[in-house]
N, C-alpha and C positions, 0 to 999 in steps of 0.2 A: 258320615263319619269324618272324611276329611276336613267336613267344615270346623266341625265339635272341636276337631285338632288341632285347627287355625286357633278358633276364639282361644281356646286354653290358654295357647302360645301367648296370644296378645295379653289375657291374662296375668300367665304366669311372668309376663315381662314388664308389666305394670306395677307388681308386688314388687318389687326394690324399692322403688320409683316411690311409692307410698309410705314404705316402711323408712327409707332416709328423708324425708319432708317432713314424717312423724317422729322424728329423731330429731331431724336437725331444727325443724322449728323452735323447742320449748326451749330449746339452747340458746337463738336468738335475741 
C-alpha cells in the first residue's frame, strides 16, 4: 500500500510538469 502511495505521489507530481510542456510548447 505504501508503495501504490509513493508511485501515485511521483505521479500525481509529474502531472503539472506535463500539463505546462503541453501548454507552453504549441505557444513556442
Amino acid at each position: 500500500m505504501a508503495r501504490k502511495l509513493s508511485l501515485f505521489s511521483e505521479i500525481a507530481g509529474l502531472i503539472p510538469r506535463l500539463v505546462t510542456a503541453g501548454v507552453l510548447k504549441p505557444i513556442q
